[in-house]
C-alpha positions as CSV (number, residue, x, y, z in Angstrom):
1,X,151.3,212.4,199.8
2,X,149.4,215.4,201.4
3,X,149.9,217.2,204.7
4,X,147.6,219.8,206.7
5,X,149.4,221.3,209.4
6,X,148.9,224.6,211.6
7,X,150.1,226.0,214.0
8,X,148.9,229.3,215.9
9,X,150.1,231.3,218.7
10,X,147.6,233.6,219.7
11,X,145.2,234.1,223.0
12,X,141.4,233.1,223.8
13,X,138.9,235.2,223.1
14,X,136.2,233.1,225.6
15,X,136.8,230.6,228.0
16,X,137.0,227.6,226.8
17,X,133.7,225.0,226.9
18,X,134.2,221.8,228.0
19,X,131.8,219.1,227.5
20,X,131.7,215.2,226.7
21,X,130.6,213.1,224.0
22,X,128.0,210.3,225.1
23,X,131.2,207.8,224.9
24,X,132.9,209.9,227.9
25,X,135.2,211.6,225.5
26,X,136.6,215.0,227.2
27,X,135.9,218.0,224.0
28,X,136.8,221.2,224.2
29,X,136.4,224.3,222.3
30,X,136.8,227.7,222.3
31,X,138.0,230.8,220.1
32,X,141.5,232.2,219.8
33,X,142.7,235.1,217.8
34,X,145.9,235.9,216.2
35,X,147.1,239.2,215.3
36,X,149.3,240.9,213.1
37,X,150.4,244.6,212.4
38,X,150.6,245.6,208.2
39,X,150.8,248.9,206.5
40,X,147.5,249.7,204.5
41,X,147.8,251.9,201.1
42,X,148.0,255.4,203.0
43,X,151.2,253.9,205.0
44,X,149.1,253.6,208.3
45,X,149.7,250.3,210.4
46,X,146.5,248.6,211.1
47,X,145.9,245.6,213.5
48,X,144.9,242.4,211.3
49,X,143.5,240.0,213.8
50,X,142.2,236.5,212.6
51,X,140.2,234.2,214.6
52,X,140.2,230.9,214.5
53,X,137.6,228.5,216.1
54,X,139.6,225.5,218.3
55,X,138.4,222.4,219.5
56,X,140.5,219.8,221.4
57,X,139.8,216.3,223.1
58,X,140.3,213.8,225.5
59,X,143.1,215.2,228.4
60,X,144.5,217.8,226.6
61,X,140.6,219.1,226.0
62,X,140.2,218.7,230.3
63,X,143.9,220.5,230.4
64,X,142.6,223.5,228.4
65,X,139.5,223.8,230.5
66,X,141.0,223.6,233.7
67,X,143.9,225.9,232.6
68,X,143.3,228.6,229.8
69,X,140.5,231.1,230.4
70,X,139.9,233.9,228.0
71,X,142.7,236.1,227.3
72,X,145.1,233.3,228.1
73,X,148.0,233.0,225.7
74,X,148.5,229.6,223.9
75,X,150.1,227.7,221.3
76,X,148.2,225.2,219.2
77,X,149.4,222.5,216.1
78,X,146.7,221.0,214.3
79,X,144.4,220.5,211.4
80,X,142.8,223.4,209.1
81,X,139.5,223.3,208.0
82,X,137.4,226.0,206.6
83,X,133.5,225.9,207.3
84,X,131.4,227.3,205.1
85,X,127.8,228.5,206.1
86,X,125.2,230.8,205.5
87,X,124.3,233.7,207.7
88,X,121.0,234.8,208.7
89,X,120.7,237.4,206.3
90,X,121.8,234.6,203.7
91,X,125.6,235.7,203.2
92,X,128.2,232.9,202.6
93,X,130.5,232.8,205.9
94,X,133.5,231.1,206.5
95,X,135.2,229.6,210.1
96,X,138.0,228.3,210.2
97,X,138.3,225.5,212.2
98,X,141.8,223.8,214.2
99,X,141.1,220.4,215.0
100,X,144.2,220.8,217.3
101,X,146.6,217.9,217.9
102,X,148.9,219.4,220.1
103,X,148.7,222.7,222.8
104,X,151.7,224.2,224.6
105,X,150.4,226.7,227.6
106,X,152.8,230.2,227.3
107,X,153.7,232.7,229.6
108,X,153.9,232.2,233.1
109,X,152.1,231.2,236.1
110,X,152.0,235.1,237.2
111,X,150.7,235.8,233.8
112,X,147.0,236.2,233.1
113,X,144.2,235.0,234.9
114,X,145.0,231.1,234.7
115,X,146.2,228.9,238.3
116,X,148.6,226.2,237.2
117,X,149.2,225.7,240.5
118,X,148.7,221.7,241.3
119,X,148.6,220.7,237.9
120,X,150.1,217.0,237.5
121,X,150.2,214.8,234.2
122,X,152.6,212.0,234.1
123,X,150.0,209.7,232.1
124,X,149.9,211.8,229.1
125,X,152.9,212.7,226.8
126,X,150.9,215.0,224.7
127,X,150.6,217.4,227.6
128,X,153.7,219.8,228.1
129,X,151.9,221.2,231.4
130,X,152.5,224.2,232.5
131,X,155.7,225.2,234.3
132,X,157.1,223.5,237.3
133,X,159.1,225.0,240.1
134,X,162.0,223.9,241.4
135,X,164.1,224.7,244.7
136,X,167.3,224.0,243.4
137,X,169.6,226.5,243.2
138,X,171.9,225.7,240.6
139,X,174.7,228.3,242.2
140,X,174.3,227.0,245.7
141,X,177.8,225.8,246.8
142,X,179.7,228.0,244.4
143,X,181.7,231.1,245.3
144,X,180.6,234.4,243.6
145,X,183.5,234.3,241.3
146,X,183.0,230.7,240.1
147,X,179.4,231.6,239.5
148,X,180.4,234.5,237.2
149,X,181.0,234.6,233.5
150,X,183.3,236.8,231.8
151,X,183.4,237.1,228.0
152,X,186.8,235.2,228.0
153,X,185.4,231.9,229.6
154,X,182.4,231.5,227.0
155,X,184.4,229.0,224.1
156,X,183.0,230.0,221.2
């Protein structure tokens, strides 16, 4: 048995492209980067950032392009591949490559450039949407004193 799983959390570094296949097939793709702080040898922290080159399809793929714009942060499971090609200058280069099977939007609507406002999916399970508002008030009805917690009410 084998297994290829990744998962990134990271934000866009272009907007994402959508386009179709000649079979109608919503694709999507775009860059994202990750980052990281380490120490080098003299003790100095550097910024490590590692890009990675997304592509997702069918309604999550139209999700992403109505949704994420560069900068937007995102979470991403999928498949790792590494590309290998040759630059003009004839270096060996690598990409690699998320064939993304799942994408989770982060933050909130107030957050970055994206509108989520409107956004409705019912017919697709795969699609976590972005955040929905409610009205309710979950201490509407309740006097100020039942609504509080003191250390000695918490059970554990």
């Amino acid at each position: 048995m084998s297994f290829n799983k990744i998962i990134i959390v990271g934000n866009l570094g272009r907007d994402p492209e959508l386009r179709y296949t000649p079979q109608g097939v919503a694709v999507c793709s775009f860059t994202m980067a990750t980052n990281e702080k380490r120490r080098d040898k003299s003790g100095d922290l550097q910024d490590l950032t590692t890009w990675f080159k997304v592509t997702l399809w069918r309604q999550q793929a139209e999700n992403a392009a109505k949704y994420l714009s560069k900068g937007s942060p995102v979470y991403i499971e999928g498949r790792l591949r590494i590309e290998e090609w040759t630059d003009r200058d004839n270096n060996n280069r690598f990409t690699l490559d998320v064939q993304a099977t799942d994408m989770q939007f982060i933050g909130s609507r107030s957050e970055g450039p994206s509108d989520y406002s409107g956004a409705s999916n019912d017919n697709d399970p795969s699609f976590s949407g972005p955040p929905q508002e409610t009205n309710e008030n979950p201490n509407e009805g309740r006097s100020s004193a039942a609504s509080s917690v003191d250390d000695d009410d918490i059970p554990f």
